[in-house]
Kinemage of the C-alpha trace (Angstrom):
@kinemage 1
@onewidth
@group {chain A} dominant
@subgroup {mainchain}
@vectorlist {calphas} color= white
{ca unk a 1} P 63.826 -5.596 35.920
{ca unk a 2} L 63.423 -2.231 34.643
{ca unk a 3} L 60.062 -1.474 33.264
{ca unk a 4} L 58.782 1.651 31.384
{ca unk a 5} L 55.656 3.906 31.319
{ca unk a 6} L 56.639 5.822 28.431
{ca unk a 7} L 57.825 3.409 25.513
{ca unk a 8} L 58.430 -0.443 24.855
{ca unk a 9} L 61.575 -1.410 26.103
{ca unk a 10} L 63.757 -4.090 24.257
{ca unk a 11} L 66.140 -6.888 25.254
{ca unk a 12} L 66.759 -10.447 23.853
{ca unk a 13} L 67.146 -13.987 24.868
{ca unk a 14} L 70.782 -14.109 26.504
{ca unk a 15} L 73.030 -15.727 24.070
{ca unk a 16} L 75.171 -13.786 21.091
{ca unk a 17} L 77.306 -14.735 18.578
{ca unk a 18} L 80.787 -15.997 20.124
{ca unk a 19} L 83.539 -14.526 18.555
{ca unk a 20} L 85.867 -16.638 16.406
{ca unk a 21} L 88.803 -17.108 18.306
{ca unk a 22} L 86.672 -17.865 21.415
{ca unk a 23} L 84.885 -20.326 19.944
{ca unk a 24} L 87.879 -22.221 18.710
{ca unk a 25} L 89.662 -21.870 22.289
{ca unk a 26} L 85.749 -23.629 23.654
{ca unk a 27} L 86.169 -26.309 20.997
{ca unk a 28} L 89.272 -26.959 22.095
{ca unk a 29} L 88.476 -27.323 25.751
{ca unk a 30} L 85.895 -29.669 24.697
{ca unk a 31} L 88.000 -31.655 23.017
{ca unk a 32} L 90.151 -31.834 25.895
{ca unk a 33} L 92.872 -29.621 24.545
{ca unk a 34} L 92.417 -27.148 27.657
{ca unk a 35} L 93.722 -23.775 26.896
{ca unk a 36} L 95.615 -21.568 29.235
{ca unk a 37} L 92.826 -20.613 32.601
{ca unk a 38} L 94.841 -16.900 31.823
{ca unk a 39} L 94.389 -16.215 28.836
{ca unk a 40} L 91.157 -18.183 28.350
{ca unk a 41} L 89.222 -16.252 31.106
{ca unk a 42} L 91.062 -12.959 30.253
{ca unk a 43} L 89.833 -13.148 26.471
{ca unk a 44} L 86.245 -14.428 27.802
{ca unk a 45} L 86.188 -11.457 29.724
{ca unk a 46} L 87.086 -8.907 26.900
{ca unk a 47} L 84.390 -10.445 24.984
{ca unk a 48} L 81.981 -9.515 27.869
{ca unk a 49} L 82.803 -6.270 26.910
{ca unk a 50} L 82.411 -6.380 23.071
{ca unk a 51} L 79.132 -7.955 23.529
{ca unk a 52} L 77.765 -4.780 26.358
{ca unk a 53} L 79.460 -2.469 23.597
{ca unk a 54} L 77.789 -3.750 20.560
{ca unk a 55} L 74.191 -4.172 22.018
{ca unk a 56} L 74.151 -0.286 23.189
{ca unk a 57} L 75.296 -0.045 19.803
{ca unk a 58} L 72.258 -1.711 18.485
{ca unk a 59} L 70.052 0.008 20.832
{ca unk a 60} L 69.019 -2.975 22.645
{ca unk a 61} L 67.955 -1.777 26.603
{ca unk a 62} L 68.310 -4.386 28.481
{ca unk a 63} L 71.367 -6.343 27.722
{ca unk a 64} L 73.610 -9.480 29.005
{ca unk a 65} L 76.763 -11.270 29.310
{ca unk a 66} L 75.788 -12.933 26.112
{ca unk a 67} L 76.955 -15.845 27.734
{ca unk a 68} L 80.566 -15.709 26.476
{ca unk a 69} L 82.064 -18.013 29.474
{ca unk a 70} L 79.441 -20.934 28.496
{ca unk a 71} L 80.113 -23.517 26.300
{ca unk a 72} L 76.559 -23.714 26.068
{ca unk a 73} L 73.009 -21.979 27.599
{ca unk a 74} L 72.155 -25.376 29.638
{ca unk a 75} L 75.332 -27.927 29.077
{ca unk a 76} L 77.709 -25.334 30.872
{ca unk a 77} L 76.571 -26.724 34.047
{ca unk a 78} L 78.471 -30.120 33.340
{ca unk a 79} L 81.527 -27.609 33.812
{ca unk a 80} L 80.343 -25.941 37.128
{ca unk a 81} L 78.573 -28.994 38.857
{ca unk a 82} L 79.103 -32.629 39.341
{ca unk a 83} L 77.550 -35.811 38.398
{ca unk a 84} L 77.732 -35.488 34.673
{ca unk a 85} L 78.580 -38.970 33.092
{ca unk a 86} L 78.596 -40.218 29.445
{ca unk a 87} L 76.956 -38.650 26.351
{ca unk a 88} L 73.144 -39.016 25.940
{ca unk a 89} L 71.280 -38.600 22.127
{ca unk a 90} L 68.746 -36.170 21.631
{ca unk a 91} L 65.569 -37.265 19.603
{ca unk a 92} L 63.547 -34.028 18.390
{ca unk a 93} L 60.159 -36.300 16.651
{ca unk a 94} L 59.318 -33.883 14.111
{ca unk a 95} L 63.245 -34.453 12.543
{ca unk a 96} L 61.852 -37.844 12.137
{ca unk a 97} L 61.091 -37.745 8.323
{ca unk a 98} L 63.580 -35.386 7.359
{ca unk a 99} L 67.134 -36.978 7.724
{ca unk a 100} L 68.410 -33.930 5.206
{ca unk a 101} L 67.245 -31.288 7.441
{ca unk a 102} L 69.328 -33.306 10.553
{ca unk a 103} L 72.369 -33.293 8.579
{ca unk a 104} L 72.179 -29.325 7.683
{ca unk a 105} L 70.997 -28.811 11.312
{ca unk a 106} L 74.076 -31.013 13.063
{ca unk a 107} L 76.534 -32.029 10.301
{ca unk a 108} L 78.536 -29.197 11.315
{ca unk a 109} L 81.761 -28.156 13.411
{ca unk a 110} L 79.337 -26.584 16.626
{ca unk a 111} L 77.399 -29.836 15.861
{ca unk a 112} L 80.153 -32.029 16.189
{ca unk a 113} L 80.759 -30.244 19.397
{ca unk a 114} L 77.366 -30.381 21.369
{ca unk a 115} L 77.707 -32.459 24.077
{ca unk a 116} L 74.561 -33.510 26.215
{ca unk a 117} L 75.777 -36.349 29.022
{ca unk a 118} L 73.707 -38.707 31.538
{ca unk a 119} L 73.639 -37.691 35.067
{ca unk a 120} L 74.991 -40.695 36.569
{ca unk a 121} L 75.959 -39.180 39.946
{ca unk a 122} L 74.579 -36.113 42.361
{ca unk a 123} L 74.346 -33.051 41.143
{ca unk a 124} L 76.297 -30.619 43.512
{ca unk a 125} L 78.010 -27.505 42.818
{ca unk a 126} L 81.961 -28.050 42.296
{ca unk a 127} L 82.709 -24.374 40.883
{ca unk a 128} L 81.128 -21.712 42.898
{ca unk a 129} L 83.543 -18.886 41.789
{ca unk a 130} L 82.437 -19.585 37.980
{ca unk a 131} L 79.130 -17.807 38.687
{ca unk a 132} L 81.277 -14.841 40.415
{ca unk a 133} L 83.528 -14.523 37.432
{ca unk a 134} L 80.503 -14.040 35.300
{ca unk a 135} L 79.072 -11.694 37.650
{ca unk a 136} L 82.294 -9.668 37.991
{ca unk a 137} L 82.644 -9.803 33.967
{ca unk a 138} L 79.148 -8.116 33.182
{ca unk a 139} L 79.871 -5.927 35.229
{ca unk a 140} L 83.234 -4.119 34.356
{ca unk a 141} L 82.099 -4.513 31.201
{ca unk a 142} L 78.796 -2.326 32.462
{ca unk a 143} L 80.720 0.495 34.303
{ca unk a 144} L 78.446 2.985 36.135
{ca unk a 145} L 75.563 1.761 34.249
{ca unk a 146} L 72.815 0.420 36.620
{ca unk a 147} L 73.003 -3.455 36.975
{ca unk a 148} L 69.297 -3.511 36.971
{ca unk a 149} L 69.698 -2.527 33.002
{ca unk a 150} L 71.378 -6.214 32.559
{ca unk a 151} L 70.358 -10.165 32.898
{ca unk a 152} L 72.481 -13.167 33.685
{ca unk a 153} L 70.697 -16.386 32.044
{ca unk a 154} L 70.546 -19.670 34.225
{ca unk a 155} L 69.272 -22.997 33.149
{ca unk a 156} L 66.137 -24.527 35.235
{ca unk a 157} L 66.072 -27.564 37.328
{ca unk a 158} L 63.733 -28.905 34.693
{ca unk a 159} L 65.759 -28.445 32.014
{ca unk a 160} L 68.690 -30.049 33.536
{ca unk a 161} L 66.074 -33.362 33.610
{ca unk a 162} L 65.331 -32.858 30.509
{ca unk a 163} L 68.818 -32.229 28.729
{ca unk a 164} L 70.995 -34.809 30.911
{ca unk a 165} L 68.723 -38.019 31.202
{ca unk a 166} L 68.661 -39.685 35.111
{ca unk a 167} L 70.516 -42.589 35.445
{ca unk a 168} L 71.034 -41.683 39.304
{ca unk a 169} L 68.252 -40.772 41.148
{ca unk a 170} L 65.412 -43.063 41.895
{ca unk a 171} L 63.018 -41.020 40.926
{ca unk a 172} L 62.540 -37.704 38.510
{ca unk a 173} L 61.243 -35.861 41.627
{ca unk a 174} L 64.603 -36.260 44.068
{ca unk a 175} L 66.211 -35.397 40.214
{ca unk a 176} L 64.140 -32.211 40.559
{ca unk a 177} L 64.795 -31.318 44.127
{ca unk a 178} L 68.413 -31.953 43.780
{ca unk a 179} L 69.300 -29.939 40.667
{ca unk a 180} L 67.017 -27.289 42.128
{ca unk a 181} L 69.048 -27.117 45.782
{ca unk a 182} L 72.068 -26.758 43.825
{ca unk a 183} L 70.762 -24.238 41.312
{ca unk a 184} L 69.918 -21.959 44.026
{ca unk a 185} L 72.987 -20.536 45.001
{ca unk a 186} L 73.763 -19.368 41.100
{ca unk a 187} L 69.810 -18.049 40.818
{ca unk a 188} L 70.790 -16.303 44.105
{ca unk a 189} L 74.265 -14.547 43.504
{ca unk a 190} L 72.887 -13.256 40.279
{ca unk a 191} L 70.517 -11.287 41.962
{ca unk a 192} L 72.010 -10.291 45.187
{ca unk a 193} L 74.667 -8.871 42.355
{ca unk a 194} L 71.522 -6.492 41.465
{ca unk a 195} L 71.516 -8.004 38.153
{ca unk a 196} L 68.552 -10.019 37.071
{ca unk a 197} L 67.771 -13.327 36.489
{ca unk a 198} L 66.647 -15.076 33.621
{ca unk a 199} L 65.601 -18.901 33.711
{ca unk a 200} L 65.814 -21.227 30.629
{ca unk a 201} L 63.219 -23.581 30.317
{ca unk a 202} L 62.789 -24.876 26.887
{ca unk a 203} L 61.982 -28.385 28.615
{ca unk a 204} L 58.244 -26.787 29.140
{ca unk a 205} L 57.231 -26.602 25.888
{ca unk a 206} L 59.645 -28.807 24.425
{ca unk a 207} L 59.553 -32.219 26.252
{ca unk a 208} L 56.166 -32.742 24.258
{ca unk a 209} L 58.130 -33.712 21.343
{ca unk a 210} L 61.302 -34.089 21.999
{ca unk a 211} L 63.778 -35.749 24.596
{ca unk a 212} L 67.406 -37.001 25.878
{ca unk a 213} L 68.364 -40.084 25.940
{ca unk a 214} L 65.852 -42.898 25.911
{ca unk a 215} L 63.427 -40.848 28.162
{ca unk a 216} L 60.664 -40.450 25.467
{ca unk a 217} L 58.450 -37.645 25.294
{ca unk a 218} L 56.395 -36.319 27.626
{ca unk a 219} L 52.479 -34.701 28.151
{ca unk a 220} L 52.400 -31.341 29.987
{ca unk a 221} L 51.047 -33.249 32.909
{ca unk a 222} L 53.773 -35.369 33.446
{ca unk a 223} L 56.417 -32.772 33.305
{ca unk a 224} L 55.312 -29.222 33.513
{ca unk a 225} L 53.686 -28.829 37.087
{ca unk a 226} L 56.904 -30.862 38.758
{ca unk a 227} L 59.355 -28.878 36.671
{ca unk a 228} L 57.455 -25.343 37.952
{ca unk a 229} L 57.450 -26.799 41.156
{ca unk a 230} L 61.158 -27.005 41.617
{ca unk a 231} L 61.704 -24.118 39.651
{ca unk a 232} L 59.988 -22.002 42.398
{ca unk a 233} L 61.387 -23.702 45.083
{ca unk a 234} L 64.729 -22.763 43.706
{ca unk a 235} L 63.407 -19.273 43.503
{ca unk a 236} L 62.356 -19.143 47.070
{ca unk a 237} L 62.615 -15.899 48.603
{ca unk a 238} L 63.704 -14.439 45.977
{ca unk a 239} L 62.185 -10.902 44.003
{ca unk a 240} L 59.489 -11.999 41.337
{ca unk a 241} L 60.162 -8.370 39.824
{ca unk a 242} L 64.350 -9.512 39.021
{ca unk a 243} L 63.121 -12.711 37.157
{ca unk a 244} L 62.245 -13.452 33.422
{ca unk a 245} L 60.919 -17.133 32.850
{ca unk a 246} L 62.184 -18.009 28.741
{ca unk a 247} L 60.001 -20.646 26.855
{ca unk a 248} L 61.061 -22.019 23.323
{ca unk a 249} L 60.478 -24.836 21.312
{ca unk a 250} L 64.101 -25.787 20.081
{ca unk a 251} L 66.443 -23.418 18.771
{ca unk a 252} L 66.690 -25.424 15.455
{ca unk a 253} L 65.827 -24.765 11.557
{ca unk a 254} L 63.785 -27.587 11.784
{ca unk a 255} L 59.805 -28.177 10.533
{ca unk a 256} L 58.605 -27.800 13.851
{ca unk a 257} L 54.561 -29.213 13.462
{ca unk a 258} L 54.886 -31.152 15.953
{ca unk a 259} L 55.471 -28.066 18.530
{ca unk a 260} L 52.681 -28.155 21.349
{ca unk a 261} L 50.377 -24.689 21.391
{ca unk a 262} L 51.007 -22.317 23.956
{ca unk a 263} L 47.554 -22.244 24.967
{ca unk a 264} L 47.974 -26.337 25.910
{ca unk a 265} L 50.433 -24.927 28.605
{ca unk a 266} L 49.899 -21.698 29.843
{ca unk a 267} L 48.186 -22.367 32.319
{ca unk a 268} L 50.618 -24.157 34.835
{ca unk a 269} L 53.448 -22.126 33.591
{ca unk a 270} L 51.993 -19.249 34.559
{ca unk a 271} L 51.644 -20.764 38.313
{ca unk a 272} L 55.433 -20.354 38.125
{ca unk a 273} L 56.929 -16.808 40.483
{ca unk a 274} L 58.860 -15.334 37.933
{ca unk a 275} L 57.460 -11.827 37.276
{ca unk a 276} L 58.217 -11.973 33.161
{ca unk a 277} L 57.335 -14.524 31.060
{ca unk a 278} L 58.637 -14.712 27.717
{ca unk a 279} L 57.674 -16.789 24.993
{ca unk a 280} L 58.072 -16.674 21.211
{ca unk a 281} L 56.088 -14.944 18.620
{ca unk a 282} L 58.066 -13.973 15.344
{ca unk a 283} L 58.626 -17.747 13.711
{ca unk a 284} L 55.801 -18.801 11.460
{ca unk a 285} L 54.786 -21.796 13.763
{ca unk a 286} L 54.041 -19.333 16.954
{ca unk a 287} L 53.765 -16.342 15.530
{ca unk a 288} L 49.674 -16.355 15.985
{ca unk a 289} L 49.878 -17.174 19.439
{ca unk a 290} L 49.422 -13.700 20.531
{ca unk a 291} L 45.409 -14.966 20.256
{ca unk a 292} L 46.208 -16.697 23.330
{ca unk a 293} L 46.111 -13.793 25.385
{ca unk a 294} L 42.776 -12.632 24.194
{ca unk a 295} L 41.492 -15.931 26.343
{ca unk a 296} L 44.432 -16.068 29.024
{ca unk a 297} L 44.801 -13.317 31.707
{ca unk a 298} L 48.108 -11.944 32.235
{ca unk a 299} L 48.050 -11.883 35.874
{ca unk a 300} L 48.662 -8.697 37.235
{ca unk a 301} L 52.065 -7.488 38.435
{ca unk a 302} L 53.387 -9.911 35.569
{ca unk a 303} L 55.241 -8.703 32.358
{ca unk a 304} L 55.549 -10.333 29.138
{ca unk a 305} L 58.704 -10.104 27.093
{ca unk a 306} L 57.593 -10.624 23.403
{ca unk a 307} L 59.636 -12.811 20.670
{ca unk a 308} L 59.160 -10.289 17.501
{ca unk a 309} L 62.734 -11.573 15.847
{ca unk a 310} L 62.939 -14.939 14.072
{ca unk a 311} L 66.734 -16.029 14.807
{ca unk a 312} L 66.610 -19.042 12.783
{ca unk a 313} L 66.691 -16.769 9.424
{ca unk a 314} L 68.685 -14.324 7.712
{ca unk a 315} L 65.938 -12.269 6.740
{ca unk a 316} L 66.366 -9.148 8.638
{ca unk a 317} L 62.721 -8.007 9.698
{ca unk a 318} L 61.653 -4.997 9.034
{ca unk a 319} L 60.983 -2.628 11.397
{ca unk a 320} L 57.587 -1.458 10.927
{ca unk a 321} L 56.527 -5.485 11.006
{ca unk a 322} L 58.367 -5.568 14.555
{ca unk a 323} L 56.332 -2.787 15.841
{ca unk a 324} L 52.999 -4.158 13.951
{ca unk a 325} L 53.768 -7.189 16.335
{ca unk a 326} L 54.419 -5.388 19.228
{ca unk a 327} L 51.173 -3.585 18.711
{ca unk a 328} L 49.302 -6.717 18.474
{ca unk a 329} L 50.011 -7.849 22.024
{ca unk a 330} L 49.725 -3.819 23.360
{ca unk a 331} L 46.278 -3.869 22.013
{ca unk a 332} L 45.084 -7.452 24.179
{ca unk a 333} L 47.418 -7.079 27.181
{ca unk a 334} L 48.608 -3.372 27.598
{ca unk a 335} L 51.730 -1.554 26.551
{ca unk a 336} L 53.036 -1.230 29.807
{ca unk a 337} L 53.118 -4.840 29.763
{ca unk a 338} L 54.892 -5.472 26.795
{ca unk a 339} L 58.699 -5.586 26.658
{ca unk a 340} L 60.215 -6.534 22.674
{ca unk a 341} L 62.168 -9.504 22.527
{ca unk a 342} L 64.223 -12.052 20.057
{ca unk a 343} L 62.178 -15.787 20.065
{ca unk a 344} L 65.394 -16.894 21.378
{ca unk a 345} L 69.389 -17.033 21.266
{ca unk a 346} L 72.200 -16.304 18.840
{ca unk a 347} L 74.764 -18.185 20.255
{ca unk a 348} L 72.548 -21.282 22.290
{ca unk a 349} L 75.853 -23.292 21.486
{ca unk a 350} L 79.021 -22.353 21.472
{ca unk a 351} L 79.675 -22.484 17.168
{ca unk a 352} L 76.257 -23.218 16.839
{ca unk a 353} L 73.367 -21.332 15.651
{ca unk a 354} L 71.000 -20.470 12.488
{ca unk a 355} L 72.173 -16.772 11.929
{ca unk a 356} L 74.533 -15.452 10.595
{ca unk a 357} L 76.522 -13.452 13.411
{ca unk a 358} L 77.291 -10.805 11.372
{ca unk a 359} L 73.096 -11.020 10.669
{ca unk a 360} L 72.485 -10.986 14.021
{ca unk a 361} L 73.163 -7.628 15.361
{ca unk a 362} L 71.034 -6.279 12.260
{ca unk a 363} L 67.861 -7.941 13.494
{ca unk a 364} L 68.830 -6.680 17.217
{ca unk a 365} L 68.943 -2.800 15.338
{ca unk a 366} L 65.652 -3.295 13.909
{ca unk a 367} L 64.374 -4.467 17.105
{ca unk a 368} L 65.250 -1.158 18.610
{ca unk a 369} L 63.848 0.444 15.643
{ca unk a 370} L 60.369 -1.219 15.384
{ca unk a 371} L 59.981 -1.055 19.065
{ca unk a 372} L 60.545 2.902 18.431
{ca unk a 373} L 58.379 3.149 16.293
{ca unk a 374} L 55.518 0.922 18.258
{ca unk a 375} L 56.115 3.260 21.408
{ca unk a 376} L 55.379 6.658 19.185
{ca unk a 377} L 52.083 5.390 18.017
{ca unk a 378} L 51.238 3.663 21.246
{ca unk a 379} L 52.131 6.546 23.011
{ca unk a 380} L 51.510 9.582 21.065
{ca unk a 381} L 48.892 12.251 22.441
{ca unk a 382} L 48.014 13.027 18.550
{ca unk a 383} L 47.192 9.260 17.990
{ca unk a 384} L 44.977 9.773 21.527
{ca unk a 385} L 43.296 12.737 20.607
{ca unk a 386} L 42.416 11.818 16.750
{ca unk a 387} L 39.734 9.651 16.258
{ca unk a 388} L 40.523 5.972 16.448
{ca unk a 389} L 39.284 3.685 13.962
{ca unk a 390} L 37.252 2.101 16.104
{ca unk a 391} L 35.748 5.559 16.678
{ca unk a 392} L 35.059 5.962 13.025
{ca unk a 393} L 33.340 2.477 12.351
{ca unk a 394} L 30.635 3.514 15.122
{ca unk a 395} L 29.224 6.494 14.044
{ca unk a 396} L 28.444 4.880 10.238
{ca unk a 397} L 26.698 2.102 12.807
{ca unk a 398} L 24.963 4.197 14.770
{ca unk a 399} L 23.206 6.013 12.084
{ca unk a 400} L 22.627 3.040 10.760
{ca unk a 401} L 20.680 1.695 13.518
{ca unk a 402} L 18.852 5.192 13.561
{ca unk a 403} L 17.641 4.732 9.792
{ca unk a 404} L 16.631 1.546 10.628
{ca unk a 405} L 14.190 1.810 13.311
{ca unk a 406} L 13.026 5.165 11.402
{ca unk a 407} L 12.343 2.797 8.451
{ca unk a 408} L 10.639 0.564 10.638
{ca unk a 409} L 8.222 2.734 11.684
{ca unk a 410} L 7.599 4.177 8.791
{ca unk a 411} L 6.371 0.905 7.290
{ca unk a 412} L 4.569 0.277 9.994
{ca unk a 413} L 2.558 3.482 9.378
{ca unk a 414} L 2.272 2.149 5.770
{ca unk a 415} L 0.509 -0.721 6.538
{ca unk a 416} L -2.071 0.404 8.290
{ca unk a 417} L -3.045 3.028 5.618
{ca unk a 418} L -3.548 0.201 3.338
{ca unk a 419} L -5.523 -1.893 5.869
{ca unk a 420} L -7.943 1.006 6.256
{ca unk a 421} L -8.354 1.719 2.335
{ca unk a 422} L -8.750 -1.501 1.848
{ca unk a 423} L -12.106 -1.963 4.381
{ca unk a 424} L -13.176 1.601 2.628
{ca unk a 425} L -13.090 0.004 -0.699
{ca unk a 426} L -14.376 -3.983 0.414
{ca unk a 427} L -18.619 -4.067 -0.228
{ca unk a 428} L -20.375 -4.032 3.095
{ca unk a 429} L -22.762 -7.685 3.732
{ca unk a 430} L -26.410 -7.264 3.905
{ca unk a 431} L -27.498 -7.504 7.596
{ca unk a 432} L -29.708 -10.305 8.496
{ca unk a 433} L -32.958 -9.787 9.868
């Protein structure tokens, strides 16, 4: 993926706002009112092309699909590969005590119409020309523009276990290896397309408090290092530099304090061969987490794409509190490592999401604007050649310091005045004799 010595560049999480009649021809698919293949892929892949359009519109650099052909960023597999079985609930633990905030979140038409299901057979692909259509899509919508300027999301082999509960495989671990054999040969045609690849893993931070089915929830231990694992294994062979690894802790308006701290994880995700990691850092329950990598080491080659827009609000942020964000993370892990970022998608269901659409391609402007403005003061030789604040507080210090030992010495000299006046002035004893 494209990476710049010159200015922050700025993408986003993969999924945009469908539009309307697109979203009623999904629903109606799901329903099992199928619409015409013709039409259906024909309009999917005009709306390819509205998406490219309105993101170089908005500035954004490096763009995607905005996964217009999926009913959903990780469920859109049930349509491409076998051994999907009945429904499955999904338990997030800190809706537990809010039964309001689960009826604003779900009671809804793109609710009604999020479907997670059981795998109850093997997973193997049964639609490899779905991957090529997307592929194909992006890029006649692209035109001569350079494939490496786009993304294709996948979902990971551990968030397949995570989403669609095993009721098939004796064990998570053959669960693992089996969705990640079959992942492959998406993860693969992506790239050899020259496009890049980004991997969906909410399950990493995610499966601490939340889960399909009746699976429970699950310590970073127990999932995280096996869910890397066959993550990499998928990845095999494959160019660290074309891959972006996405964390996020539920695309949902909900309270969210029961989210697990990126510092309790970063550590075996970062074991993972992806050469970007991005997590979240605009929403009030991770926005602080940039601390993290004041104690964490970005290792070197890697890149970190940075969430600096909330998409679970209408508030459009401003621009100058983007690039305040940005600078933040500049300042602990260098510019050049920085890429700006939404937390995560617009569209993670089809009819589903806590933007406004219309909303949503304002915050993706002022994400091009505040990462502007970021690169001009990161970057600018007038900023480099002025004295930094830093530079400022240490003279005031050093003089400081220089008063201080002066003063020292000088009562020092004091003292010893006053010793000697005071023997002068004391009356002498009478020698013995």
């Amino acid at each position: 993926m494209k990476r710049s010595m010159d200015r922050i560049l700025t993408t986003h999480a993969g999924s945009l706002p469908r539009p309307d009649d697109l979203t009623r021809m999904m629903w109606d698919a799901i329903d099992g009112k199928a619409p015409d293949q013709a039409q259906f892929r024909a309009r999917i892949r005009s709306a390819v092309a509205e998406m490219v359009d309105k993101q170089a519109q908005a500035g954004v650099d490096i763009i995607s699909d905005g996964e217009m052909s999926k009913f959903g960023f990780s469920n859109y597999v049930v349509q491409r590969y076998s051994g999907f079985g009945k429904p499955a609930g999904f338990v997030a633990t800190d809706l537990g005590d809010f039964p309001e905030v689960v009826q604003k979140i779900f009671a809804n038409e793109g609710g009604a119409h999020l479907r997670l299901p059981n795998v109850e057979g093997p997973i193997e692909l049964k639609d490899p020309e779905a991957v090529k259509r997307d592929i194909e899509n992006l890029k006649a919508a692209l035109g001569k523009r350079d494939p490496d300027t786009a993304f294709i999301p996948a979902v990971t082999p551990g968030q397949m276990l995570f989403n669609f509960p095993n009721l098939y495989y004796k064990t998570d671990e053959e669960y693992l290896e089996a969705a990640a054999k079959a992942m492959a040969y998406e993860y693969r045609a992506i790239i050899d397309a020259g496009f890049n690849l980004q991997l969906d893993a909410p399950d990493l931070p995610m499966h601490s408090h939340s889960y399909a089915g009746s699976t429970g929830t699950k310590a970073v231990r127990e999932h995280v290092p096996a869910a890397i694992e066959a993550m990499n294994e998928a990845i095999k062979g494959l160019p660290a530099e074309k891959i972006r690894l996405h964390l996020c802790w539920g695309n949902y308006a909900g309270p969210h304090h029961h989210d697990i701290e990126l510092k309790e994880l970063i550590n075996p995700v970062l074991k993972s061969k992806a050469g970007f990691l991005y997590v979240e850092a605009a929403n009030p329950r991770h926005e602080h987490e940039w601390e993290v990598w004041r104690e964490t080491r970005l290792p070197a080659g890697k890149g970190l794409i940075v969430g600096v827009i909330d998409v679970l609000t209408n508030h459009v942020e401003h621009p100058r509190l983007v690039a305040q964000r940005l600078e933040r993370f500049a300042d602990v892990i260098g510019k050049e490592n920085v890429l700006a970022g939404t937390d995560c998608g617009f569209g993670t269901f089809v009819g589903w999401s806590g933007c406004d659409p219309k909303v949503a391609w304002l915050k993706l402007k002022s994400l091009s604007e505040g990462a502007a403005i970021a690169s001009e003061e990161l970057w600018s030789k007038k900023q480099q050649k002025s004295p930094t604040t830093s530079t400022r507080q240490k003279k005031p210090a050093k003089a400081a310091r220089r008063a201080g030992v002066a003063k020292t010495a000088h009562d020092a000299t004091r003292a010893k005045s006053a010793k000697r006046a005071r023997r002068a002035k004391a009356p002498r004893k009478a020698k013995r004799r």
